[in-house]
N, C-alpha and C positions, 0 to 999 in steps of 0.2 A: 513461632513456637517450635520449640525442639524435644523432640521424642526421644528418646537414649533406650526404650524399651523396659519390660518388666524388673530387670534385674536390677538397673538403676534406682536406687532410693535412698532420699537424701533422709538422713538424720534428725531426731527431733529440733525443733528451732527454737529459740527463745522469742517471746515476746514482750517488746522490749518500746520505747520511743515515740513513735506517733501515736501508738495503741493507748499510751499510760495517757489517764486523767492527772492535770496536774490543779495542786491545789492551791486558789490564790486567797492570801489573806480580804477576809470579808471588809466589804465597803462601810464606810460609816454610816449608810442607810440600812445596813443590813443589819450593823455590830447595835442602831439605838432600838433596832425592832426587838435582838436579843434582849437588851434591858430595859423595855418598856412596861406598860402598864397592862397587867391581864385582862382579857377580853372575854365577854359571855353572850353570844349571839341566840336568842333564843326563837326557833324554827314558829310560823304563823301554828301547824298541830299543835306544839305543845300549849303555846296561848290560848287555844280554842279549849283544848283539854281541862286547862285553868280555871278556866269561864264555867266550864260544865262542872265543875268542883266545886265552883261558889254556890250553886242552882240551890234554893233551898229546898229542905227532905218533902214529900207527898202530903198535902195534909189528908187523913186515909179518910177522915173524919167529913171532909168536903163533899171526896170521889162518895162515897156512902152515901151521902143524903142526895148526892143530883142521880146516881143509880136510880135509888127507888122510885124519885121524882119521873125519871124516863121509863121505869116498867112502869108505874101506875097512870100514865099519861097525861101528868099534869106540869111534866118540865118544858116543852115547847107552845107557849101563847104565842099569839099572834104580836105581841111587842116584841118581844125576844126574836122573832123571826124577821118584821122589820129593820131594828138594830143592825140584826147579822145582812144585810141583804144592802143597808146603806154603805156598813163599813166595804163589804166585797166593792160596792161600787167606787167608794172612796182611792180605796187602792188601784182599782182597775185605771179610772180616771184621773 
């Protein structure tokens, strides 16, 4: 390495040759991708999202009558608690 000291300063330089990107005409793997057929890749959220937009609307009319049924205490019998108590099993096992 050589020092020439402050005074020495070389001039702006050009960049020029190894630096430059050069560009090569595309392969014909690349050139049938350009005119191939368009593609719609659709993410598992927004499929899920789809699904919940099918869901059909509340029926208010249902939620209503099993309400009162649970405040007046006559929506939980002992069948209805069997039922729920085989299916958990079901699943578990």
């Amino acid at each position: 390495m050589q020092i020439n000291g402050p005074a020495h300063v070389h001039g702006p330089q050009q960049i020029t040759a190894p630096h430059r990107a050069q560009n090569s005409p595309p392969t014909q793997a690349a050139q049938s991708e350009l005119t191939g057929v368009d593609q719609l890749d659709i993410s598992h959220e927004a499929e899920l999202i789809s699904q919940i937009q099918d869901i059909p609307d509340i029926r208010q009319d249902r939620v209503d009558a099993i309400r009162t049924a649970i405040e007046s205490g006559t929506y939980e019998t002992a069948d209805k608690l069997d039922i729920a108590v085989d299916r958990l099993l079901d699943e578990m096992g």
